[in-house]
N, C-alpha and C positions, 0 to 999 in steps of 0.2 A: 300634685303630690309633693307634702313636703321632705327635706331632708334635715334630716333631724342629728346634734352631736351631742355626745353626752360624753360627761368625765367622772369616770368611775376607781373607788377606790375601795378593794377589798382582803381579807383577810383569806386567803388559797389554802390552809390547814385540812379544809374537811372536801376539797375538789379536786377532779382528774384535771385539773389545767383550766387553763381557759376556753379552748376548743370543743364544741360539743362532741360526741362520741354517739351517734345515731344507730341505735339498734341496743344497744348495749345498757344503756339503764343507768351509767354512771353519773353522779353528779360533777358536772360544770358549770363555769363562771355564764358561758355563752348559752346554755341551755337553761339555766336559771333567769336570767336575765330578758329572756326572747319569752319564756313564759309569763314571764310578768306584764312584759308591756302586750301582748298579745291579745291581755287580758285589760289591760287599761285600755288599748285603741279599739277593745272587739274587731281585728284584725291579725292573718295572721303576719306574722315579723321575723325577720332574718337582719341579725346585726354583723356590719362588719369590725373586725378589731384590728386596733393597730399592731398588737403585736400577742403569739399565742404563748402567753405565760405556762408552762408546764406545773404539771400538780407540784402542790406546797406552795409553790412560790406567790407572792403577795405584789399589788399593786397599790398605788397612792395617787396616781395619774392615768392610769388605764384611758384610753380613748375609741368608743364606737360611734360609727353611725348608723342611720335606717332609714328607710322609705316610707313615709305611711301619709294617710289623707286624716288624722287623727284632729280635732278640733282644741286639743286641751295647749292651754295658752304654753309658751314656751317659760315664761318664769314660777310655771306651776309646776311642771313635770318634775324638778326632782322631789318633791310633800308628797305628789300620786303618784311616783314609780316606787318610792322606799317606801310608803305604806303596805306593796305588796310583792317588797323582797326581805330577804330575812338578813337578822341581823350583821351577817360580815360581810355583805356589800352594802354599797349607797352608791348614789347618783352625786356628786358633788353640784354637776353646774350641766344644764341645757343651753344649746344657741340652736337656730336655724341656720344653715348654712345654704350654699348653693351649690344646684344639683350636680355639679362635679366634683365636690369635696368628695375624699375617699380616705378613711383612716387608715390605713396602712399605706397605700402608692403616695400620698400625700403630705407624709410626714418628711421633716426632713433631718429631724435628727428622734432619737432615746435615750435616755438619763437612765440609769441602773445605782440601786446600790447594793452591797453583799456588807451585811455586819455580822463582826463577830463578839464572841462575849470571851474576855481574859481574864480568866479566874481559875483558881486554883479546883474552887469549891464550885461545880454548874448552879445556875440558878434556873431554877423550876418555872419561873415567869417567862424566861426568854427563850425557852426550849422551841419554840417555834418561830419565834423571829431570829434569829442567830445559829451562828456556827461557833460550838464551843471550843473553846482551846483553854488548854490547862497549864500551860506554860506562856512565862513573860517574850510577848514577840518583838524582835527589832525594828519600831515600827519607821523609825530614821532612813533603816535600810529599803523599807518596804516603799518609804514615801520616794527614793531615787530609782529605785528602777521601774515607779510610773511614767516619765516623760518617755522612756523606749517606747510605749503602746503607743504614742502619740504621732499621727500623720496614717497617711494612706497606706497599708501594709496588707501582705499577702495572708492572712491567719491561718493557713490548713493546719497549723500547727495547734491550734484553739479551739478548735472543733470535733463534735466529738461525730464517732461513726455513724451511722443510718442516715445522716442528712445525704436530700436530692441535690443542690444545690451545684454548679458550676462553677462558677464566683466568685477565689474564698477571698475578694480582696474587699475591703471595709476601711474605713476612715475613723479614724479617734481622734476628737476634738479637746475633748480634756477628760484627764485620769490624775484622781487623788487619793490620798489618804489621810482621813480625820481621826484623831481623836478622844475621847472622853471618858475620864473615869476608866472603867472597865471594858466600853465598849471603843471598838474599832472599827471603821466604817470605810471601804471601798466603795467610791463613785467614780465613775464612766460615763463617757457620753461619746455618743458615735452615730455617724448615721447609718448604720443598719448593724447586726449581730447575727453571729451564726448561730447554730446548734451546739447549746450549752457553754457557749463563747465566755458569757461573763463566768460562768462558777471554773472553767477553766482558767480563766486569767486569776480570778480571787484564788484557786488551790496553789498557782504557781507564785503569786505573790505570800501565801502563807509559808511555804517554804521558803522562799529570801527572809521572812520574818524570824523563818524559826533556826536559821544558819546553813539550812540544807543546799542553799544556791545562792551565787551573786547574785546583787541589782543587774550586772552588764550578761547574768546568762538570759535574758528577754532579748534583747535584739540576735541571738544566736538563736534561739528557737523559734525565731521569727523567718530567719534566713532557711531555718533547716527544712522548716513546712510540715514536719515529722511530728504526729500526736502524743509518742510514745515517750518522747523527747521531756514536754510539757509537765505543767504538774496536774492531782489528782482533777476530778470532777469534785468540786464541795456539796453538801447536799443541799436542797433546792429551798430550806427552810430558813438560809438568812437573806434571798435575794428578794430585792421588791422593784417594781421597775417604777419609777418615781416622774416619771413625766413623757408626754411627749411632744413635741414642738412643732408648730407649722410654718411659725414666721419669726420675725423679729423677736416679737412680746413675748414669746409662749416657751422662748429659748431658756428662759432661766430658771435652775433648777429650783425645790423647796430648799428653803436653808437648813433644814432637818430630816433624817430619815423617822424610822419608826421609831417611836420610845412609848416605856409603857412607866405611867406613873404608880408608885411604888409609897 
């Protein structure tokens, strides 16, 4: 049986997450997805994902794998799995791996990015990739108090409630801020995230932006572990998770997040 990886990049606007929801009828990235090829292998298929994006939120690098005894050549699969998913997903790239490969235990780090659109005036194009702000942000200030998120740190402070998790400590490798014209772009990269981690960190960096907090109050609600401390949750429609990494090669993020030409 082979093991099969795919890198998938989709548009999360009209899906409950990435997670299928079984019973329930809802549309997901994972239930779309496992039907498709189900239907390409005449088999049935169960993928695993490296990480479960929550409704709205968008991917560029998504990473699954599967099980299957499927004959179709590996630099075919992504022409026959998008011919039979619809248009805001695709298959970017298949490998065959070997049969310990696991997308999620296997990774070793995830690139994030959360954009925002600054403008006085919303723009109707980007209402689903971004988080609007209607005032000019300090983004000088926004870009100093990313190095605080950087190194191994405790987050309970970053997390929002219902997570099972034990755990809350996580490593961040690099955190920046770009940016262009109107938009503003927070990227992160760490080797694991809690629950709603990034859209908490990008609400707490919108506030240093917009003067409601220092850059130096991050390493104080770091220490504090306190949720209530932090800033909002942003809504799930500017984050996209933009890669995930297994080794050396795979570490480096795209030099671009999402843009829509105009």
């Amino acid at each position: 049986m082979r093991n099969l990886k795919l890198v998938l990049t989709y548009d999360g606007t009209k899906y409950h997450g990435f997670q299928i929801q079984r019973g329930t009828g809802l549309p997901t990235i994972q239930g779309t997805l496992e039907k498709a090829l189900s239907i390409l292998t005449q088999e049935k298929i169960s993928v695993i994902g490296a990480g479960r994006t929550d409704a709205g939120v968008h991917a560029q690098g998504q990473v699954v794998n599967f099980h299957s005894n499927t004959t179709v050549p590996t630099e075919r699969f992504p022409l026959a799995i998008n011919s039979l998913l619809p248009e805001d997903i695709a298959v970017l790239k298949a490998e065959e791996v070997t049969t310990d490969f696991h997308a999620c235990f296997s990774a070793q780090r995830k690139t994030y990015c959360y954009t925002f659109y600054q403008a006085k005036i919303r723009d109707p194009f980007w209402r689903y990739y971004s988080y609007h702000v209607p005032v000019t942000l300090n983004v000088a200030e926004m870009q100093q108090a990313c190095p605080e998120f950087i190194g191994e740190h405790d987050f309970s402070a970053f997390c929002a409630s219902g997570s099972s998790v034990k755990d809350f400590t996580r490593t961040i490798y690099s955190c920046s801020i770009e940016k262009e014209e109107k938009i503003v772009r927070f990227i992160v990269s760490g080797n694991g995230f809690l629950y709603n981690m990034v859209r908490i960190m990008a609400g707490t960096l919108l506030e240093v932006g917009q003067g409601k907090r220092q850059a130096e109050d991050v390493s104080v609600l770091l220490q504090s572990g306190q949720r209530k401390l932090a800033g909002i949750t942003l809504q799930p429609q500017g984050l996209s998770l933009l890669l995930v990494g297994y080794d050396e090669k795979s570490l480096t993020r795209p030099a671009t997040c999402i843009k829509i030409n105009q």
